[in-house]
C-alpha positions as CSV (number, residue, x, y, z in Angstrom):
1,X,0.0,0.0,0.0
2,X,1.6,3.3,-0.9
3,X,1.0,6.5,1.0
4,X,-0.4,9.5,-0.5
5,X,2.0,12.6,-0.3
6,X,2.5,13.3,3.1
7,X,2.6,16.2,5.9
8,X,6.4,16.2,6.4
9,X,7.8,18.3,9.6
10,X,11.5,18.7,10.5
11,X,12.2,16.4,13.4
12,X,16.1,17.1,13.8
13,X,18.9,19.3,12.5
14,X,18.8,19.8,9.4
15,X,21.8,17.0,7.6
16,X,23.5,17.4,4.4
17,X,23.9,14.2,1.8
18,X,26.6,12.9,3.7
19,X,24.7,12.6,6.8
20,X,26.6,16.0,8.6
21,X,24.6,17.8,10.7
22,X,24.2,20.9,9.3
23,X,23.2,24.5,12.0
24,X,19.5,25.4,11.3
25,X,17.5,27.5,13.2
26,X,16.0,26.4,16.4
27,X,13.0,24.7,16.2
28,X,10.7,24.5,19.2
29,X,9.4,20.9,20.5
30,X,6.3,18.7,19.5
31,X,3.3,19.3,21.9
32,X,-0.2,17.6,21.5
33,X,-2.6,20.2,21.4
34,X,-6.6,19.8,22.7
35,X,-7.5,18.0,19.7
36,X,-5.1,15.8,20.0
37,X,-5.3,14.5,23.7
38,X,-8.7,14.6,22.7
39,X,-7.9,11.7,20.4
40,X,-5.6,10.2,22.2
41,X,-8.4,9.7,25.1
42,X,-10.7,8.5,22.8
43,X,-8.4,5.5,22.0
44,X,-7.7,5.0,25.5
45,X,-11.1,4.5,26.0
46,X,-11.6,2.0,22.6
47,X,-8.1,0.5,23.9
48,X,-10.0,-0.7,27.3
49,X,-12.9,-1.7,25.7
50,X,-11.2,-4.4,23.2
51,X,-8.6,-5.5,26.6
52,X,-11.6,-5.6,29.0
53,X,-13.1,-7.8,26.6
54,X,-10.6,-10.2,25.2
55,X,-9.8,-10.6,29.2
56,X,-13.4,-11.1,30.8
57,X,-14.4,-14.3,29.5
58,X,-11.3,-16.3,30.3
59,X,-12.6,-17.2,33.7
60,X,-16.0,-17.5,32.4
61,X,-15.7,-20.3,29.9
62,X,-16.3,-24.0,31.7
63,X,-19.9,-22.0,33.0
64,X,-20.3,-20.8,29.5
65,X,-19.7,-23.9,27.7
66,X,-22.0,-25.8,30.3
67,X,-24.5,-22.9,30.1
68,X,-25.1,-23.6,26.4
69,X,-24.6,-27.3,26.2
70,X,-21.3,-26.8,24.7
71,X,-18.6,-29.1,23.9
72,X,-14.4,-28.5,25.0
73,X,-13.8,-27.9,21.4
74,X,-16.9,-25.3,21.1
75,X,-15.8,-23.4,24.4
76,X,-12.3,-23.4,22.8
77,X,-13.8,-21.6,19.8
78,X,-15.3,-19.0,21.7
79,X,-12.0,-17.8,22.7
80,X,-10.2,-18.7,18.8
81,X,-12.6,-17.7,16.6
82,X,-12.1,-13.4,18.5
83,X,-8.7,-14.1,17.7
84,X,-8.4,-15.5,14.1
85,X,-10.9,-13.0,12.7
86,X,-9.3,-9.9,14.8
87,X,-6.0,-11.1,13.4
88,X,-6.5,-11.6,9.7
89,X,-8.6,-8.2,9.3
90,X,-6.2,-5.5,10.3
91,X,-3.9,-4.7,7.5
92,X,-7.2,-5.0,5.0
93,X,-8.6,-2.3,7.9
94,X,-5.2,0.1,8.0
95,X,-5.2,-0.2,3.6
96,X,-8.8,1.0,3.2
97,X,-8.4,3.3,6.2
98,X,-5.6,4.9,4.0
99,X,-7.9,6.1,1.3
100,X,-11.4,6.2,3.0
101,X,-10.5,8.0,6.8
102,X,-9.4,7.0,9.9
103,X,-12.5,7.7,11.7
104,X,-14.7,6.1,9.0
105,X,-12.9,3.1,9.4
106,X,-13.0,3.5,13.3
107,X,-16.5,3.7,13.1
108,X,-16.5,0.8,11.4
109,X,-14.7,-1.6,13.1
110,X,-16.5,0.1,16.5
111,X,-20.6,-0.8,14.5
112,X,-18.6,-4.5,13.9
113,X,-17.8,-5.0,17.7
114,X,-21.4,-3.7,18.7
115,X,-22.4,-5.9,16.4
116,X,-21.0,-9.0,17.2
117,X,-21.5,-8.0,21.3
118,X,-25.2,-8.1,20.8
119,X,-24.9,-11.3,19.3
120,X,-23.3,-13.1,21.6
121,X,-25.0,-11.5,24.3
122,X,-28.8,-13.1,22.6
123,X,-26.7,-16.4,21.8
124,X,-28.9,-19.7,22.9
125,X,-26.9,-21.7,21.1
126,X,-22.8,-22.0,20.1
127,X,-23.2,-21.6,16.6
128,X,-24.5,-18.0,17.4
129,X,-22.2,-17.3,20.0
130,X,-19.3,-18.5,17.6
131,X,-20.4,-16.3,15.0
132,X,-21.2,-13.2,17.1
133,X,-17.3,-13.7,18.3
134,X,-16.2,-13.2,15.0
135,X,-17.7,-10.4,13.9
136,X,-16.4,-9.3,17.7
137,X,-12.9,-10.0,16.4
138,X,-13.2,-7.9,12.8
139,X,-14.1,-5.1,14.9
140,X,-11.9,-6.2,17.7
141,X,-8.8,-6.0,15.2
142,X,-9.8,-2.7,13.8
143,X,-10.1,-0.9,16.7
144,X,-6.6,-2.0,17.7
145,X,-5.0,-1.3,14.9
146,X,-6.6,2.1,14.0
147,X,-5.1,3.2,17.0
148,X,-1.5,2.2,16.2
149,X,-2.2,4.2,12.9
150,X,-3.8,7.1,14.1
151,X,-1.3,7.4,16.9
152,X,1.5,7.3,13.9
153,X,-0.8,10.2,12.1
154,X,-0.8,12.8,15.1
155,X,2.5,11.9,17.1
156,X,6.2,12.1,15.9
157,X,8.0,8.9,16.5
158,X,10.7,9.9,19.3
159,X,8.0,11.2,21.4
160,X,5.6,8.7,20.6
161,X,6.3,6.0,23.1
162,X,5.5,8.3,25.9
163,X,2.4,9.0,24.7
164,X,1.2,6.0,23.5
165,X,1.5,5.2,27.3
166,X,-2.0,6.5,28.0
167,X,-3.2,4.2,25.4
168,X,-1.2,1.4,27.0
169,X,-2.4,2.2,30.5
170,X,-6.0,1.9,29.4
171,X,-5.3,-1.0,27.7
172,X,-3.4,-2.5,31.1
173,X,-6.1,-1.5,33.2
174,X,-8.7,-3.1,31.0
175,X,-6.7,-6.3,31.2
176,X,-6.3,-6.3,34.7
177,X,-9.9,-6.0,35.4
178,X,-11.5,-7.8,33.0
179,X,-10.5,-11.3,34.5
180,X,-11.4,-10.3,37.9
181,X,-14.7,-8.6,36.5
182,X,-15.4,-12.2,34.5
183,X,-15.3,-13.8,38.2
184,X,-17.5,-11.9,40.0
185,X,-20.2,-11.9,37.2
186,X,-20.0,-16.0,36.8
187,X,-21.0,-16.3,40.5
188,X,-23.4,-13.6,41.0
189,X,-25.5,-12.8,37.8
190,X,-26.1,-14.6,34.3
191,X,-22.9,-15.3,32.0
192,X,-24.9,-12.8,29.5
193,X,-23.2,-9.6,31.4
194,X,-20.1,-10.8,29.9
195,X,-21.1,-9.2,27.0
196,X,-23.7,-6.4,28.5
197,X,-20.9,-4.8,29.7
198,X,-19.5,-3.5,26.8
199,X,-22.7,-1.5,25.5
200,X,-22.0,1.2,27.8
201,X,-18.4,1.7,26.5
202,X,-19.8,1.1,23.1
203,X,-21.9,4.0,23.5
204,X,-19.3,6.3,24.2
205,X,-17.3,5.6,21.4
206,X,-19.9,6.0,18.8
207,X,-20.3,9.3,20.7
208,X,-16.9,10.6,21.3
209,X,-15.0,9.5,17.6
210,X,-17.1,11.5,15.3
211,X,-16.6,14.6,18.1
212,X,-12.8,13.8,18.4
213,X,-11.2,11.4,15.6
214,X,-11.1,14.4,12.5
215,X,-7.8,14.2,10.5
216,X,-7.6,16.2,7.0
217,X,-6.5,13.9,5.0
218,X,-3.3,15.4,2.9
219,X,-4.5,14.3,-0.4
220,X,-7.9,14.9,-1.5
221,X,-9.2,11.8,-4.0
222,X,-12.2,11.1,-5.9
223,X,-14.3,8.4,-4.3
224,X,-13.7,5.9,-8.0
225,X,-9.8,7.4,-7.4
226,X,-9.6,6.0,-3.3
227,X,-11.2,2.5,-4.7
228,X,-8.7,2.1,-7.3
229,X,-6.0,2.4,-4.9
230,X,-7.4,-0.4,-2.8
231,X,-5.2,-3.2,-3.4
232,X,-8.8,-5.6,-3.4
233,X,-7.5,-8.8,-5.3
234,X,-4.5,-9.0,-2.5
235,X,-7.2,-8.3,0.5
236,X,-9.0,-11.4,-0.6
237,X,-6.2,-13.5,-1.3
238,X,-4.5,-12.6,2.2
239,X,-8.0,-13.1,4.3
240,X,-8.6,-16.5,2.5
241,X,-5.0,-17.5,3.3
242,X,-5.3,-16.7,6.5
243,X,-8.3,-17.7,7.6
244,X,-7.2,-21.3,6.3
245,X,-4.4,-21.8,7.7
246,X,-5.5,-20.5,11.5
247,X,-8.3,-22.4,11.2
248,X,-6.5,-25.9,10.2
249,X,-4.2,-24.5,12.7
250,X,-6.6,-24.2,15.4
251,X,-8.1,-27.7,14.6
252,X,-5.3,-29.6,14.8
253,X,-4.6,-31.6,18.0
254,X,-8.2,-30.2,19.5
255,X,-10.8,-31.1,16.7
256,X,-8.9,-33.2,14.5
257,X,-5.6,-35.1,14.4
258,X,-2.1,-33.0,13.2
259,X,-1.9,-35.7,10.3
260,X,-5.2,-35.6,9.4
261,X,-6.6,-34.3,5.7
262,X,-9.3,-32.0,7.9
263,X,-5.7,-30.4,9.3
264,X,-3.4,-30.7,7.0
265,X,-5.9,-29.2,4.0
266,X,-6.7,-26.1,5.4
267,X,-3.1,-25.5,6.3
268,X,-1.2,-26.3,3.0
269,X,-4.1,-24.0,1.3
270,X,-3.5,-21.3,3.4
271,X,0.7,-21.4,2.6
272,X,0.2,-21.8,-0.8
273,X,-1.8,-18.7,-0.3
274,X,0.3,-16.7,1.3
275,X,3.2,-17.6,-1.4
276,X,0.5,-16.6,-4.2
277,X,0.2,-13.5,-2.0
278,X,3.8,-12.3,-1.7
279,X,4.1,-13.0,-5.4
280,X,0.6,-10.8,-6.2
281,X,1.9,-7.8,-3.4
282,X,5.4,-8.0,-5.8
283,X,3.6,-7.5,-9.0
284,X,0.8,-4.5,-7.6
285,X,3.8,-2.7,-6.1
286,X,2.7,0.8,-5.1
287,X,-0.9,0.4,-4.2
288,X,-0.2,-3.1,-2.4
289,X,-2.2,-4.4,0.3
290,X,1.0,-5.2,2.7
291,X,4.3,-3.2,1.1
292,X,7.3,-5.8,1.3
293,X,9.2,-2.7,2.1
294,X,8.5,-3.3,5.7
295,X,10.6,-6.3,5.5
296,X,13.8,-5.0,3.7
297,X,15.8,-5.6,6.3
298,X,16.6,-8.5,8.8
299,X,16.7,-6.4,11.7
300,X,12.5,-5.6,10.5
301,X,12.4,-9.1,10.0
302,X,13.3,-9.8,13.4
303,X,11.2,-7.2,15.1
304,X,8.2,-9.1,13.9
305,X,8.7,-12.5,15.2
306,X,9.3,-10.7,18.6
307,X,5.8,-9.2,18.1
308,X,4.2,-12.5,17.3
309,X,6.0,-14.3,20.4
310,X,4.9,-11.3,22.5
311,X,1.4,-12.2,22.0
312,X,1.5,-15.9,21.6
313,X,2.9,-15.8,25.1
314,X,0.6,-13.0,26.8
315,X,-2.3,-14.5,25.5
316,X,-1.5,-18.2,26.3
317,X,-1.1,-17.5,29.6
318,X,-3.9,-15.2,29.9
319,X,-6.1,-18.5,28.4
320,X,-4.4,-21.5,30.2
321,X,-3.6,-19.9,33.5
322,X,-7.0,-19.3,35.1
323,X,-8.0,-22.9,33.6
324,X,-5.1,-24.3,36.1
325,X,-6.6,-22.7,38.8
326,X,-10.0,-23.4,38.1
327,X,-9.4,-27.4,37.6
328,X,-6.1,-27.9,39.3
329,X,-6.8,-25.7,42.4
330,X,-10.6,-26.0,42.2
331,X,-10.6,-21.7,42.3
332,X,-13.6,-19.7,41.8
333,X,-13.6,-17.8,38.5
334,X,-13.3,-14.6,40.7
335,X,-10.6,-16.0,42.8
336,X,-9.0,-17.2,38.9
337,X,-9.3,-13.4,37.6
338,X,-7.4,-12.2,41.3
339,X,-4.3,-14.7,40.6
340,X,-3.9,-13.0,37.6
341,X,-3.1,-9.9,39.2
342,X,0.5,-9.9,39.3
343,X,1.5,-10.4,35.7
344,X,-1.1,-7.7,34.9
345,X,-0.5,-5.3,37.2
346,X,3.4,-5.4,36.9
347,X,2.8,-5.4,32.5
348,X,1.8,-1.8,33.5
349,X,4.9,0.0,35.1
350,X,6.9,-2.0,32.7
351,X,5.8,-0.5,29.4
352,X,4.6,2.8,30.7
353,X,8.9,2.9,32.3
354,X,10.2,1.4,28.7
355,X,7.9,4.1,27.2
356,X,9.0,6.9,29.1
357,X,12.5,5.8,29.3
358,X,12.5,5.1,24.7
359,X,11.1,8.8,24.1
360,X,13.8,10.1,26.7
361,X,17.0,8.3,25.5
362,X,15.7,7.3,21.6
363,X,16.7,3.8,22.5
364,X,15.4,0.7,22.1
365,X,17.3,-2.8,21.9
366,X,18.1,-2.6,25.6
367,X,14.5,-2.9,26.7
368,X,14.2,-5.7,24.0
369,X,16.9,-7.6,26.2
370,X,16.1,-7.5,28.8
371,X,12.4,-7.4,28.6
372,X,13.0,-11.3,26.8
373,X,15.3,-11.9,29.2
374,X,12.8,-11.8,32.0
375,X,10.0,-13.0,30.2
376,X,12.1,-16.2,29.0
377,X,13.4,-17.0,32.9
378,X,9.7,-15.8,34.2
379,X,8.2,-18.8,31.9
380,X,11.1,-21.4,33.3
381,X,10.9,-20.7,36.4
382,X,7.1,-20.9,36.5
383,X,7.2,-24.8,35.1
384,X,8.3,-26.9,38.3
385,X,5.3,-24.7,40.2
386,X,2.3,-26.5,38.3
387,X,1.4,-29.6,40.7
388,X,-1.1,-29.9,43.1
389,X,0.8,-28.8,46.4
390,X,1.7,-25.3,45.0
391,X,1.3,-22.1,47.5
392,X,0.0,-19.3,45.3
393,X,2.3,-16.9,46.9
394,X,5.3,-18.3,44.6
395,X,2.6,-18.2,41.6
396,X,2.1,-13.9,42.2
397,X,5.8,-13.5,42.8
398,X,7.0,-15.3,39.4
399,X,4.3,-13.9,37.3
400,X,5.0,-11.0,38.7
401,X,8.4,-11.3,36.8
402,X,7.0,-12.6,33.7
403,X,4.3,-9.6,33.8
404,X,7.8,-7.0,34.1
405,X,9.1,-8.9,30.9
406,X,6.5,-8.9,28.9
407,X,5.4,-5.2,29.7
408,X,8.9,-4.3,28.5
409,X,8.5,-6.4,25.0
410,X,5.5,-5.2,24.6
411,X,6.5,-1.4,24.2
412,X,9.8,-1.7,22.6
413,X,9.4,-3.8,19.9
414,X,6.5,-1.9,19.0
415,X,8.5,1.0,18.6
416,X,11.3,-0.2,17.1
417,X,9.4,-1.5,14.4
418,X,8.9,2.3,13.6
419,X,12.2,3.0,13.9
420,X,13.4,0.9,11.8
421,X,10.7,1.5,8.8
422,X,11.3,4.3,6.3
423,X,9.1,7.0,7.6
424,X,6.3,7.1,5.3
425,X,5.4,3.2,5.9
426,X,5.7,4.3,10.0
427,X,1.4,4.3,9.9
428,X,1.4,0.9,8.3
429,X,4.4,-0.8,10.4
430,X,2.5,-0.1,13.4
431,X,-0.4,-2.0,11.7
432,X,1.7,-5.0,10.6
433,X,3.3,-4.8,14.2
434,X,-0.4,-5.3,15.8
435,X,-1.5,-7.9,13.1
436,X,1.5,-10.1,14.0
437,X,1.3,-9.6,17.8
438,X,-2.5,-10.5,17.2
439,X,-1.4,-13.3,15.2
440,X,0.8,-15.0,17.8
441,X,-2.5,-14.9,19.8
442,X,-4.7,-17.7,18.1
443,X,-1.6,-19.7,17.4
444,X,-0.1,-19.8,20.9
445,X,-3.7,-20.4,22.2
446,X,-4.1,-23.6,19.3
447,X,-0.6,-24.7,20.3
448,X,-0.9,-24.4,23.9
449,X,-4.0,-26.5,23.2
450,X,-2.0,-29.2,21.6
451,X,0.8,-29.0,24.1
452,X,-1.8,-29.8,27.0
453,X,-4.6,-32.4,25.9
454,X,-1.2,-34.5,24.4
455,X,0.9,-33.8,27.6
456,X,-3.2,-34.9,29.9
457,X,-3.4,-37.4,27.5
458,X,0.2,-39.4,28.2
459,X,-0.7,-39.0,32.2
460,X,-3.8,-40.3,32.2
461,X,-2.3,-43.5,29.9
462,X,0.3,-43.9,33.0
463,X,-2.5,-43.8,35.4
464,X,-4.4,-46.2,33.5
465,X,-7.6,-43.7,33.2
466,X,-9.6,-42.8,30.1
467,X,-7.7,-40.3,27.7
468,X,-11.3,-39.0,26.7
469,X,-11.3,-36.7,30.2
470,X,-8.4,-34.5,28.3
471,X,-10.4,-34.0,24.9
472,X,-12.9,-32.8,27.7
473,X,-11.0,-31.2,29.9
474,X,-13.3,-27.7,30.0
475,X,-16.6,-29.1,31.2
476,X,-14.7,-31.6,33.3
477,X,-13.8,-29.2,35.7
478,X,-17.1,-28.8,37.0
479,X,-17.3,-32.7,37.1
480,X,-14.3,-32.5,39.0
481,X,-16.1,-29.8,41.8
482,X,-18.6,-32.6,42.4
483,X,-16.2,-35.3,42.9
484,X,-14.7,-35.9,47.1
485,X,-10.8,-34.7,47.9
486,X,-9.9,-38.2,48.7
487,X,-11.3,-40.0,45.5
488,X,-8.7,-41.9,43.2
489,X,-9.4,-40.8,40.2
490,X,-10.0,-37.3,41.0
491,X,-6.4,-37.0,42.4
492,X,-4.8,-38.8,39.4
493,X,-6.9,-37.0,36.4
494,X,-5.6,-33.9,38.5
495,X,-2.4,-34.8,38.4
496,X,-2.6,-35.3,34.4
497,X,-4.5,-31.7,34.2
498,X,-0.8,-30.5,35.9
499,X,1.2,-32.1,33.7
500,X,-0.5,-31.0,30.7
501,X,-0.1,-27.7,31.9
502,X,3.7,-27.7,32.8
503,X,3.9,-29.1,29.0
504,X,2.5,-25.5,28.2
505,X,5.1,-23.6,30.2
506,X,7.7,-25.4,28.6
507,X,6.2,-24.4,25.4
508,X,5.8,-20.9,26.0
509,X,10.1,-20.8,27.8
510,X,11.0,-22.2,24.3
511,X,9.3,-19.6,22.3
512,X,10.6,-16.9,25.0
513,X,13.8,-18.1,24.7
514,X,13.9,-18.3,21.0
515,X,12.9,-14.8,20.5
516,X,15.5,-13.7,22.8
517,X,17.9,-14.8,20.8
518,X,16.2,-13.5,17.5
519,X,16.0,-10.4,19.5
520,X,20.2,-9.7,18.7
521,X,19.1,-9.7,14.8
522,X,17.6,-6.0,15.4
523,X,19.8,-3.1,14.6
524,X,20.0,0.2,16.4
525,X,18.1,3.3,14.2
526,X,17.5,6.5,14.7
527,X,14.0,7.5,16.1
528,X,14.6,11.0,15.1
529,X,13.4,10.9,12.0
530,X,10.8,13.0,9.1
531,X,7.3,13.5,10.4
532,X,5.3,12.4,7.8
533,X,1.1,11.3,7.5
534,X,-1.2,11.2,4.9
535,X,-3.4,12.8,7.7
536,X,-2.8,15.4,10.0
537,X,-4.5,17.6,12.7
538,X,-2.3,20.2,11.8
539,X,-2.8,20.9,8.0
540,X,-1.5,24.3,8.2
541,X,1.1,23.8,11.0
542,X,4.2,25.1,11.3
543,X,7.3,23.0,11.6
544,X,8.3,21.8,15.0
545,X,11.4,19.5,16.0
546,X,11.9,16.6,18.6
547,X,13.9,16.3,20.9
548,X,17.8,15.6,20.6
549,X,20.0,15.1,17.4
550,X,20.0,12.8,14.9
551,X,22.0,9.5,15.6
552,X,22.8,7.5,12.5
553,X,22.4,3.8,12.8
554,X,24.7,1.7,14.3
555,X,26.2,4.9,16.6
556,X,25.4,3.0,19.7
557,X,25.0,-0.1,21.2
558,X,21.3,0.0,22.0
């Protein structure tokens, strides 16, 4: 997808073709203006919305699937089926945005969530609970990634990060309480306010983003003009390709066997999709759907794997760790949501300090270190912890230290995958950067599901018990309520629930650990770079500088 002409500001001293700074006149710094923390709280409030909602149901779903007579595998879906369809919608959502308006598009993808909520909310049945989740996700996925973009519109990159930490705080805070909120509305009221509770948040942002979200677009286009720029062939060829292969994905090892046609179809169709797509992206070049210039580089290259492993890991955790408590620890749901604290509330201070810190210094890499290197001995040390004797004092404490880590990755990849793009694909970079992090989502989830009902299914074999408990392990757990302390087979299908569960952590500490070390690929650029949107709040603004000097790359070790 190319970019229309763009509103360029200075965002340095001025440098001659050499790269020596050359004296220009003092320039004074970027400040947001009314309209623009106007906008920015407007996201903050979308940005809690999607968290509190990808978050509240994960301590709802045994009661859910029992409520509507679902199956492991439907209850599985309720959760996969938000993330596939959130994830294979956001760079078609940041294209069109490109042409047809931020806001429009926002709207959009807000009227999609509503949409889906009120779905879901009616459901009396799985198949429309399953289909009102998708249409969540489209929405879902728009949302979050119309605020990366819109955040690249109105901020310059070096003092981005410290103000995309408002955005990232409501996000956090949604995350945090969404769990908890899950719990408490479980036990005391109908699953069905798991999904009320968005229409009041929903009604705000169909109020506050027409008063707020207005960006003057720098190019004005036809209407014909802004669909012929729309790279439509490559949209359809990426959200067929996708879809297959995170569906065959998803199915494999929970519906279906990993060698089986119903598995392997869906995912060889969606490869040979995504080849066909690289090859069509090639040949449209300048009005492309996903431009390849994002990945010219290794160091990009790198950035996004760490994206995708940041949210495979948040999310799988996020998913399997209230179902330990829940089944292993026979917790309540709001009890589940409470244990979840720690990571949450310690993701905060690390992004919002990483974001703070990156604007400050216009650093990055070091906060990728050590953020994986945390996260990756947060996940190992977390594995010998999940039997049945466990105090849940050393669970807070070592999440707590995961939460730290992945806070950290969280913020600076994200802004290092700005750094490193040319300036005028910065809006779309932080697009790709939310569709891979969203990606990593269904397939750590799918994974993670492997990973468990194999690792169940080997225990209960030693223990001689039926390996059908583990393709049923969701709406088991309330079997498992029912069932006295001292009973056999209660303590040994708990013991198999632990081990498939300490088969995730190891999971999740190899995919840590690899990203670490992927993590050295990324090279050190400069965030001070051009300003430049094909929409602006300032369209007749005059030009403004960051802070500090440019620093070419490689000029330092971080």
């Amino acid at each position: 997808m190319a970019l229309e002409p763009q509103a360029t500001f200075a965002s340095a001293p001025k440098s001659d073709e050499k790269g020596i700074e050359v004296e220009d006149e003092v320039i004074p710094e970027w400040k947001p203006k009314k309209q623009e923390w106007a906008i920015m709280l407007t996201l903050s409030l979308l940005s809690l919305l999607v968290a509190l909602d990808a978050t509240v149901l994960v301590t709802g779903l045994p009661v859910l699937a029992e409520a509507l007579n679902g199956t492991t595998v439907e209850a599985f879906w309720a959760g996969a089926s938000y993330l596939l369809s959130s994830a294979v919608f956001q760079p078609v959502i940041a294209s069109i945005s490109a042409q047809f308006g931020r806001q429009q598009l926002l709207l959009i993808s807000l009227t999609f969530f509503t949409v889906g909520t009120v779905f879901c909310a009616v459901a009396h049945n799985f198949t429309i609970l399953l289909a009102g989740r998708s249409i969540q996700g489209i929405g879902g996925g728009g949302i979050v990634t119309m605020s990366q973009v819109i955040f690249c519109d109105i901020v310059p990159l070096r003092v981005r990060p410290k103000y995309f930490a408002i955005v990232l705080g409501a996000w956090a805070i949604g995350s945090i309480i969404g769990p908890v909120i899950g719990g408490v509305i479980i036990e005391h009221t109908t699953w069905r306010w798991l999904f009320y509770i968005n229409f009041p948040f929903c009604a705000l942002g169909f109020i506050f983003v027409p008063l707020c979200i207005k960006l003057t677009a720098v190019t004005k286009l036809t209407f014909s003009e802004k669909l012929r720029k729309i790279d439509w062939i490559g949209a359809f060829i990426f959200v067929g390709s996708m879809t297959s292969f995170l569906m065959g994905l998803s199915w494999a090892g929970v519906q279906y066997e990993w060698k089986s046609f119903q598995t392997l179809v869906p995912i060889s169709v969606g490869v040979g999709g995504l080849f066909v797509f690289v090859a069509w992206e090639y040949f449209v070049g300048e009005n492309s759907l996903l431009p390849l210039s994002l990945f010219y580089c290794w160091s990009a290259a790198a950035a996004f794997y760490c994206a995708l492993i940041n949210g495979l890991l948040l999310f799988t955790a996020l998913y399997y760790f209230p179902f330990y408590l829940m089944s292993v620890k026979a917790s309540m749901p709001t009890h589940a949501g409470v244990e979840l604290f720690p990571a949450l509330a310690c993701l905060v201070p690390g992004s919002i300090i990483v974001s703070l810190l990156t604007t400050r210094l216009g650093r990055y890499r070091w906060a990728i270190w050590i953020g994986w290197s945390i996260t990756t001995g947060g996940a190992g040390m977390l594995i010998p912890f999940f039997k049945l004797d466990t105090n849940m004092t050393v669970f807070a404490g070592v999440l707590a230290v995961f939460g730290v880590g992945t806070g950290m990755v969280l913020t600076s990849v994200n802004f290092a995958i700005q750094s490193i793009s040319r300036p005028e694909d910065s809006a779309m970079a932080a697009s790709v950067y939310g569709f891979f992090r969203s990606l990593g989502m269904p397939i750590g989830v799918a994974v993670g599901g492997t990973v468990f009902t194999n690792g169940m299914s080997s225990k209960l074999t030693d223990l001689h018990l039926p390996t059908i408990i583990a393709h049923q392990a969701e709406g088991y757990v309330q079997k498992l309520h029912t069932m006295a302390d001292t009973d056999p087979l209660k303590i040994g299908v708990l013991e198999a629930y632990a081990h498939g569960f300490r088969g995730i952590w190891y999971f999740m500490a190899c995919a840590a650990g690899s990203a670490l070390l992927v993590s050295f690929i990324i090279q050190s650029f400069s965030m001070d770079k051009l300003f430049k949107s094909s929409f602006t709040t300032r369209p007749d603004s005059d030009t403004f500088s960051l802070v500090g000097t440019v620093k070419e790359k490689g000029d330092d070790f971080a």
